[in-house]
Phi, psi and omega in degrees: 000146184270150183262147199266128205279070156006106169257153181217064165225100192226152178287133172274129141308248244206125176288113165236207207244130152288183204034070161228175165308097189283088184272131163249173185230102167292163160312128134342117177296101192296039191294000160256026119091037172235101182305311170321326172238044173305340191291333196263018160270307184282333156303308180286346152302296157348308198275309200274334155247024147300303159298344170279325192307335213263011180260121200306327187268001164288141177214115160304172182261190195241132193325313173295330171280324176324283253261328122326301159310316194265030165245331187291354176256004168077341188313354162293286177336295199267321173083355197255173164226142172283143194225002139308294189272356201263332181279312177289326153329306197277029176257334187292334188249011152089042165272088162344270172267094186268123204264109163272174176180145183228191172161166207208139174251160184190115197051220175256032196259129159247181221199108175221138174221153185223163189203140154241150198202125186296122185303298190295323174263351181073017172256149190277136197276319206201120147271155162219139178226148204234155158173147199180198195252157207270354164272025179259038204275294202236058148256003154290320195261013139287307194309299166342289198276302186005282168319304197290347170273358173300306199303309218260000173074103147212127160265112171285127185269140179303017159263312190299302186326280204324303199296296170252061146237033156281155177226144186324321180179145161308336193265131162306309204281000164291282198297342186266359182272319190307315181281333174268291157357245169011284162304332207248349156304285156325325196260359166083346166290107177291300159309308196295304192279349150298288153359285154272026169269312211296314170337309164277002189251359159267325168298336163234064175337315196271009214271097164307310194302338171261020206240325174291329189272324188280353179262317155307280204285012146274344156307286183324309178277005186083359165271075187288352165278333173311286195298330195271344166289300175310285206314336187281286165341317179271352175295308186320299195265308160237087168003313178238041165315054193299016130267003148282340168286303182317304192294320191269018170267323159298311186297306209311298190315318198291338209276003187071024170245083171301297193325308180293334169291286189316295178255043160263353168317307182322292183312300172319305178291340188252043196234333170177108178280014169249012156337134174269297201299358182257309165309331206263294204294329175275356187312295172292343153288315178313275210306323175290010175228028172052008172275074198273345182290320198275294188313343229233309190282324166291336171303303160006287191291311179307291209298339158328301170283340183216076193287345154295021163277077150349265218304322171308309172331317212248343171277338198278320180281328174291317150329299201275339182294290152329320160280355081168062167259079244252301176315311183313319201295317185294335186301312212288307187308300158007292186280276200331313189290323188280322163318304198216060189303346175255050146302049229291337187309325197260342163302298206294324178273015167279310190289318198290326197309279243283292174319307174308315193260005179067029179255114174248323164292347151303318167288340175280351178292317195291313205278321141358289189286307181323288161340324161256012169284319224191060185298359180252011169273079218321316186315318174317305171309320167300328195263323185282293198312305208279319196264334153297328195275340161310322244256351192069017151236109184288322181289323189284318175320289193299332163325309172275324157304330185282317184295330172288318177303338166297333144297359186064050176248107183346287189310326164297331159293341156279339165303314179311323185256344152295335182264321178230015178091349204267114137297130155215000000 
């Protein structure tokens, strides 16, 4: 049996420094109901945390966990946000502080109000309201964040003021291609939002955020040359995007040019070296590249940095699986599990540890729980099926094979007929 490798290669909004203030930002609420001007509910969020990353006690959520919260609120559907399941989500991803927002257009009056609200008591900490001409949005979406670092007492060194009030870009009508891209992004149309990054990006050659977002979305769809062209493009113009290394370091890692991955991580850490997810991810480049001490030692550091990482844990332990440290390894799935009990990847590669040291009743306990974790998860059965037939019960044995093969899994079936003669 193979032990099952944990991946953590998702795209990031933004690398920022952990144990800071953890914020997510929802979409804007759209209350004049003119679907035309939906774009500036998914823009002025983006934009607005884009402009929060740039204060050092700030920490964004990471694009992929958004993109959970907005299928667990239905926001496909609805466009609007539930801020009742969208506050029990972001709690599930460790967010502190959660930014709502509604607006309303009139003419060329735009109208923005925000409410922040501490995740842990659900109470609102601070509102802030804006208003202003709609080719004013971001200098609304300073007034915005200001506020919320006022709300949250965060003292600004007079550089991060400067930094955000950078904007994205000068052209509205760039930035409004831009947004709509951004939305149609959320809503998972990949083309439409490919489409409008590329819109902004004849209006703005220099527009990063559309050469970066259009590259998630040629990500999304598999076309990792695509994204690794974009993701490149946006380095170009700013160096020191540490999510653009990170993403094309993850397209690099899938096409299996570990080297080009490992060093755009590399960059990424030394662009922030409180990166987790960047230790972790080259970490899984080391070991796929059979450098499990270099994989052991960058996991290390992540979990150093994030010791709730479940998933580090259980790749780490996978390592150590590899080097045949079998106790370290159980220790480590141990932790992932305690972290995380319906963790079924780390019950099973725990059940194989276990299998490794001849503790077969402990492993059939372990690949057990997977199994009700997960009933279709044929290794399990296979792996379950094996640890019975040590055990010399063959009949429970022939059982978890048939049920994997019944999973369309070959190798059960060819085990079946090498151990006991059974075509099925």
């Amino acid at each position: 049996m193979k032990t099952k490798y944990s991946v953590l290669l998702f795209m990031l909004f933004f690398t920022c420094p952990l144990f800071s203030k953890s914020i997510a930002v929802m979409p804007f609420n759209n209350i004049t109901k003119d679907e035309s001007k939906n774009w500036i509910g998914s823009g002025f969020a983006e934009t607005l945390t884009t402009k929060l990353v740039k204060a050092k006690e700030i920490t964004v959520l990471e694009r992929e966990q958004m993109s959970k919260i907005l299928e667990e609120i239905k926001f496909q559907k609805s466009g609007l946000v539930d801020e009742k399941t969208a506050v029990e989500t972001g709690k599930m991803y460790g967010v502190e502080v959660m930014v709502f927002g509604s607006y309303q257009v009139s003419s060329d009056t735009l109208r923005v109000s925000a409410r922040f609200v501490d995740i842990r008591t659900r109470k609102i900490i601070d509102t802030a309201e804006t208003t202003g001409n709609i080719s004013d949005i971001f200098k609304l979406q300073d007034e915005i964040a200001f506020a919320l670092m006022d709300s949250l007492k965060i003292v600004l060194a007079e550089k991060e003021k400067e930094e955000i009030k950078v904007n994205p870009t000068e052209d509205l009508t760039a930035y409004e291609w831009f947004s709509k891209g951004y939305e149609a992004g959320n809503l998972k149309l990949y083309d439409k939002a490919i489409e409008y990054f590329t819109k902004a990006i004849d209006l703005d050659s220099q527009l990063t955020e559309a050469y970066y977002n259009r590259g998630v979305a040629y990500y999304k769809k598999g076309l990792s040359d695509d994204a690794i062209e974009d993701f490149t493009k946006a380095i170009q113009i700013n160096p020191k995007l540490a999510a653009a290394y990170y993403n094309r370091g993850t397209a690099y890692s899938e096409k299996g040019l570990s080297d080009e991955a490992i060093e755009d991580f590399t960059k990424v850490i030394q662009i922030n070296p409180k990166d987790a997810d960047a230790y972790h991810n080259r970490g899984i480049t080391y070991a796929n590249k059979g450098l499990y001490d270099e994989a052991i030692l960058d996991y290390t550091k992540a979990i150093k940095i994030n010791p709730k990482d479940a998933i580090a844990y259980d790749n780490r332990g996978n390592a150590y699986t590899e080097k045949g440290l079998s106790d370290e390894a159980i220790e480590d799935y141990t932790k992932a599990i305690q972290i995380n009990p319906k963790y079924a990847n780390a019950y099973y590669n725990r059940g194989l540890a276990y299998g490794n040291k001849s503790l077969y009743d402990e492993a059939i306990e372990n690949f057990t729980k997977v199994i009700k974790l997960d009933p279709n998860y044929a290794d399990a059965y296979l792996a379950r099926g094996a640890a019975y037939s040590s055990k010399g019960l063959h009949n429970l044995c022939i059982s978890d094979w048939k049920r994997a093969a019944d999973l369309g899994y070959e190798e059960a079936r060819q085990s079946l007929k090498k151990f006991f003669n059974i075509d099925y």
